[in-house]
Backbone bond lengths (Angstrom), bond angles and torsions (degrees), N, CA, C in turn:
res aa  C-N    CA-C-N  psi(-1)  N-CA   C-N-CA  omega(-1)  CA-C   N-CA-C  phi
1 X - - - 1.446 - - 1.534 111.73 -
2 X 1.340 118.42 -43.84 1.997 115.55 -173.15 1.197 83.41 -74.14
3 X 1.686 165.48 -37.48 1.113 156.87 -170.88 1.837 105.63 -64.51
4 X 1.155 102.36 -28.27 1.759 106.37 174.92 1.381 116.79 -96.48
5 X 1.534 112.43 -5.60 1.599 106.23 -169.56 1.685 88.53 -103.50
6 X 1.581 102.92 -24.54 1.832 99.44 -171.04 1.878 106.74 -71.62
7 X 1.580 100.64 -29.57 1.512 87.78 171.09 1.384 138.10 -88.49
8 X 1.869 107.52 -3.01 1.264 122.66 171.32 1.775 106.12 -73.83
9 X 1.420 104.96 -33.90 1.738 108.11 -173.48 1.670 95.24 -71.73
10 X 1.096 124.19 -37.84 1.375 129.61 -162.41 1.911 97.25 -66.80
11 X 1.282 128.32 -34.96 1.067 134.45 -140.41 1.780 96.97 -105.37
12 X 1.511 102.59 -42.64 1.585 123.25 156.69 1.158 115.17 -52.67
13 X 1.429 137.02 -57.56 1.436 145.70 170.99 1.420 109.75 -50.75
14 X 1.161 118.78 -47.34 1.980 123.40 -169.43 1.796 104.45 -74.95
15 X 1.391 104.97 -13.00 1.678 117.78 -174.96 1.828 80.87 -95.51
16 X 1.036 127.11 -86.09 0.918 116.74 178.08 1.871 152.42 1.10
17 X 1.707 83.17 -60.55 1.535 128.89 175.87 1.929 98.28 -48.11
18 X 2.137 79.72 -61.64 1.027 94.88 -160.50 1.614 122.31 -70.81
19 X 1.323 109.08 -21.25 1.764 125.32 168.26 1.511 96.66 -48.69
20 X 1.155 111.71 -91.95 1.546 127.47 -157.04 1.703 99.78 -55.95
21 X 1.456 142.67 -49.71 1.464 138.19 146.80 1.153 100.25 12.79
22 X 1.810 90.95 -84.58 1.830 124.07 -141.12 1.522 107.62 80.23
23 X 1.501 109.15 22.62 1.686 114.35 163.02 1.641 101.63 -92.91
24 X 1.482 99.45 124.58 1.377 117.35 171.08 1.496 115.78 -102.32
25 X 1.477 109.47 5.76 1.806 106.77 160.39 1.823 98.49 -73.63
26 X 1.312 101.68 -68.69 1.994 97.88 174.88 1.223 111.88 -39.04
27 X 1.390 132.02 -58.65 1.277 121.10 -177.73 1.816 124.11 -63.22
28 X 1.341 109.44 -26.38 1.503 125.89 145.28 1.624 118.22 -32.68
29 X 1.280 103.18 -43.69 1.712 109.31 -160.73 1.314 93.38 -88.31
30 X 1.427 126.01 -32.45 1.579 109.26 -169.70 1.352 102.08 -100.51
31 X 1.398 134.32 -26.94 1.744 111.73 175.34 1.558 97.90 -100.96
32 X 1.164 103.77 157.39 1.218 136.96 -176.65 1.832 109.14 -66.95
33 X 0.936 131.87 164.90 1.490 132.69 172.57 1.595 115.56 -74.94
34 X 1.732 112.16 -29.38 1.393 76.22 -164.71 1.989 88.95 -102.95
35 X 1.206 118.39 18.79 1.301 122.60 -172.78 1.737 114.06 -61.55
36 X 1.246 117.15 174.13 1.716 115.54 -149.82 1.685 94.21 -155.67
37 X 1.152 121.58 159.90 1.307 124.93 163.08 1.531 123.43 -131.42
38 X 1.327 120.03 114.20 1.469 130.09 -172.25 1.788 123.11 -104.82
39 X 1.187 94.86 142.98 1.161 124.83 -165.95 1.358 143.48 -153.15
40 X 1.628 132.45 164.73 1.266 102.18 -177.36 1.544 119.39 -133.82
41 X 1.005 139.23 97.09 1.547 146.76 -140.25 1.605 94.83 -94.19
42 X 1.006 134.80 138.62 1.829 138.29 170.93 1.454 104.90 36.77
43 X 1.026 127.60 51.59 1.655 135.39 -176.15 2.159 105.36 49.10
44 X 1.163 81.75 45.27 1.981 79.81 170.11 1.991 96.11 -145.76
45 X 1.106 87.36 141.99 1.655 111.13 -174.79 1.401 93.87 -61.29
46 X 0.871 122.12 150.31 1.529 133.63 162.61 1.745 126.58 -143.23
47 X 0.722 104.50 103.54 1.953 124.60 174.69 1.363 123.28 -69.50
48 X 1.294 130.93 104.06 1.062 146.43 -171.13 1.590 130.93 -95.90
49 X 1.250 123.37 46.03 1.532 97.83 -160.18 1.831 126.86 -56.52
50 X 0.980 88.13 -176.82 1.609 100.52 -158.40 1.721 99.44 -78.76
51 X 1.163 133.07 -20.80 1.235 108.29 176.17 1.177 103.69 -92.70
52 X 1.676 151.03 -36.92 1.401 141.95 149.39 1.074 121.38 -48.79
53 X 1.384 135.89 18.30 1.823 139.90 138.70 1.621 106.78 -81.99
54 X 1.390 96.01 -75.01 1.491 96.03 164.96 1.588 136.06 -16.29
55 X 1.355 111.34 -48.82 1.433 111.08 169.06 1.093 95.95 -110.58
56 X 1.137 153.66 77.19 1.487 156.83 43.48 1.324 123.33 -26.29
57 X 1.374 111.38 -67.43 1.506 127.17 169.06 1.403 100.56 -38.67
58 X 1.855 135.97 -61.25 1.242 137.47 178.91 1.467 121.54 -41.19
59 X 1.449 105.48 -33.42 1.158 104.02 -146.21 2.166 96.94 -124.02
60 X 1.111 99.74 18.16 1.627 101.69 147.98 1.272 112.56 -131.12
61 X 1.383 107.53 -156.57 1.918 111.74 -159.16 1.389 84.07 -103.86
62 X 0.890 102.24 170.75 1.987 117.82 176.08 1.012 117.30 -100.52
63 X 1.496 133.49 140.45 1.601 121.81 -172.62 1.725 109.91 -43.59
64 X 1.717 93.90 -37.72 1.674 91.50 -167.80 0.930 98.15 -73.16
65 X 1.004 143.57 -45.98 1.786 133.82 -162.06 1.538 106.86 -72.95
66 X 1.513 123.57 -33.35 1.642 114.21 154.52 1.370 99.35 -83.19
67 X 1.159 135.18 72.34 1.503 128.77 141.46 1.231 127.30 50.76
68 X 1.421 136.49 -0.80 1.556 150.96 -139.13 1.433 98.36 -110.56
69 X 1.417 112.01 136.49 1.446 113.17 -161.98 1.664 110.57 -72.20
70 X 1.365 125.52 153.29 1.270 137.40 178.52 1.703 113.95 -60.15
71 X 1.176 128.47 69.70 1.438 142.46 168.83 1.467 130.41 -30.57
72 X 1.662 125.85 -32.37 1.286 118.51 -154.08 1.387 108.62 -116.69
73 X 1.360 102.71 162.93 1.546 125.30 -177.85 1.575 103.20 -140.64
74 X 1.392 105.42 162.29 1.734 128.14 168.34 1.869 94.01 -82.41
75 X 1.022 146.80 139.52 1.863 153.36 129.57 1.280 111.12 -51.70
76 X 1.754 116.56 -59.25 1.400 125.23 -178.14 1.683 97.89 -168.29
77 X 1.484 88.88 156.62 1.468 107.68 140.90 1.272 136.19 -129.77
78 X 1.494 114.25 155.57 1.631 105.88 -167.33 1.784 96.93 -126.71
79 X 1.487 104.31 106.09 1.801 95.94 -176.86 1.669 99.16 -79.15
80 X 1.039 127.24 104.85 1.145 138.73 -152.81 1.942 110.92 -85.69
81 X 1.288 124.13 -7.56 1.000 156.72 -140.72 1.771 142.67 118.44
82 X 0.952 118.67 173.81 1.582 128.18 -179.09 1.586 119.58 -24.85
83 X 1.393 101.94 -57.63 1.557 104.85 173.57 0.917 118.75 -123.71
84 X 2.063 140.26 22.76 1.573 151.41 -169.71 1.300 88.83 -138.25
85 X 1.793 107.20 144.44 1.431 146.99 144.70 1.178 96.11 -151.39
86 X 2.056 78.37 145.93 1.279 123.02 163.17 1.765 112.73 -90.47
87 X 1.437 108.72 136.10 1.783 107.48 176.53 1.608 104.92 -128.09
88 X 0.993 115.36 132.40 1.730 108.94 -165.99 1.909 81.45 -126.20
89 X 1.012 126.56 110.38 1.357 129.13 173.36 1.745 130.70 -122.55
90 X 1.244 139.69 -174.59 1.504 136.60 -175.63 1.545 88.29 -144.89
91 X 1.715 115.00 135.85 1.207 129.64 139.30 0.989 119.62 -151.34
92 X 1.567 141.87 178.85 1.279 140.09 179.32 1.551 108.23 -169.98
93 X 1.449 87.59 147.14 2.067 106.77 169.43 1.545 91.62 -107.06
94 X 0.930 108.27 107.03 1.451 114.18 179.64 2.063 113.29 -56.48
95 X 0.895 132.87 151.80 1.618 126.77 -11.79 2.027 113.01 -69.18
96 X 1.322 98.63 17.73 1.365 91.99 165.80 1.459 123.04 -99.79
97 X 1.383 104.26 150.72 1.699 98.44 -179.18 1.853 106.84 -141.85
98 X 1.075 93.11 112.84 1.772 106.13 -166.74 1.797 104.19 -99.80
99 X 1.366 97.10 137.81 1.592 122.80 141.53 1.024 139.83 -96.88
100 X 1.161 141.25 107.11 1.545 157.96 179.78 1.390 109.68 -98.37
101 X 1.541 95.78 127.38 1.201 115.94 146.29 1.425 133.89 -111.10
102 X 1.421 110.71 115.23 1.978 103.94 -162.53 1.172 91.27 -111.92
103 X 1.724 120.78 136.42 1.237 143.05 127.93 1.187 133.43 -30.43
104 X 1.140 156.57 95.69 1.849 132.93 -156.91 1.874 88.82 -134.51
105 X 1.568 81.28 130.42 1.700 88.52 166.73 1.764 106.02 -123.44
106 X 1.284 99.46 156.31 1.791 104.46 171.17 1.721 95.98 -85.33
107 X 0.939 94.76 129.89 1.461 113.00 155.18 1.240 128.39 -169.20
108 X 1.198 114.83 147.25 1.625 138.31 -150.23 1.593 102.27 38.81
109 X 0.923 115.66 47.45 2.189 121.20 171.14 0.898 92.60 103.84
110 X 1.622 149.95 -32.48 1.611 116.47 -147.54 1.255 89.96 -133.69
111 X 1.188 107.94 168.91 2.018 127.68 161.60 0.961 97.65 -72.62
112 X 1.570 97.12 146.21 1.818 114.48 169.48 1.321 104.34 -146.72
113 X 1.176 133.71 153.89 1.086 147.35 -175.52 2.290 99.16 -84.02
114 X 1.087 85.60 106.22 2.063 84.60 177.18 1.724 89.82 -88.89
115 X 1.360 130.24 -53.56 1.242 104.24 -120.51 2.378 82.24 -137.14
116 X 0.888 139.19 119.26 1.264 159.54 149.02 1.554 121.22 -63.11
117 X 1.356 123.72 55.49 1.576 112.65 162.39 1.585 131.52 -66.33
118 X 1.401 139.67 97.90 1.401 121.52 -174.81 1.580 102.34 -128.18
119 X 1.738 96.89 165.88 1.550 102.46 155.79 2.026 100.11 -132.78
120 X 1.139 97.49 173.67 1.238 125.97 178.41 1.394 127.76 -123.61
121 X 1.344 106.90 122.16 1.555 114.76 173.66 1.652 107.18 -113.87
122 X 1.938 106.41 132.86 1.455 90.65 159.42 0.966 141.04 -120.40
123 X 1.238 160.56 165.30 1.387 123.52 -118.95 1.710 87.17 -156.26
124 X 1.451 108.62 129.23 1.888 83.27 171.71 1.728 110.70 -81.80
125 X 1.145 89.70 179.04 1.399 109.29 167.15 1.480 130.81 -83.56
């Protein structure tokens, strides 16, 4: 089991890496292809897939590259069985500050992130 929670943190961390970067090869490695990110903008659901984040992600500056301090943590994880975790985590590009909830399935050997639930708070300065 710590051999399955060390590769779910590993897989969390490279999403991570890859947030604050703004490298979408790392963020590549931890969600999956056909994975999506959900949310809810003026009380309406909103669906995101993963390659229209991605060039988002491309196409602003990166916290690190604006200078903005490194924000995130894991809350918990729940290895939920054999090939499911739950990741309930905190990060933020300031003045935004996000909660995630990631889905992670094993497949083909490794964890991947399938499924992206978040909200957003913004916060002044």
């Amino acid at each position: 089991m710590s051999d399955e929670l060390s590769a779910i943190r590993d897989t969390v961390q490279t999403y991570l890496d890859g947030l604050y970067e703004g490298d979408v090869e790392k963020l590549g490695r931890a969600f999956h292809p056909t994975s999506a990110l959900t949310h809810v903008v003026d009380g309406e659901l909103k669906i995101l897939p993963r390659a229209q984040w991605f060039e988002a992600v491309k196409n602003r500056p990166s916290p690190q590259a604006s200078g903005l301090p490194r924000e995130d943590h894991v809350l918990t994880i729940d290895l939920i069985g054999p090939s499911m975790a739950h990741v309930k985590l905190k990060c933020a590009i300031p003045p935004r500050y996000f909660t995630d909830i990631l889905s992670l399935l094993k497949v083909d050997g490794r964890w991947q992130v399938a499924q992206k639930v978040f909200m957003t708070e913004t916060r002044a300065g």
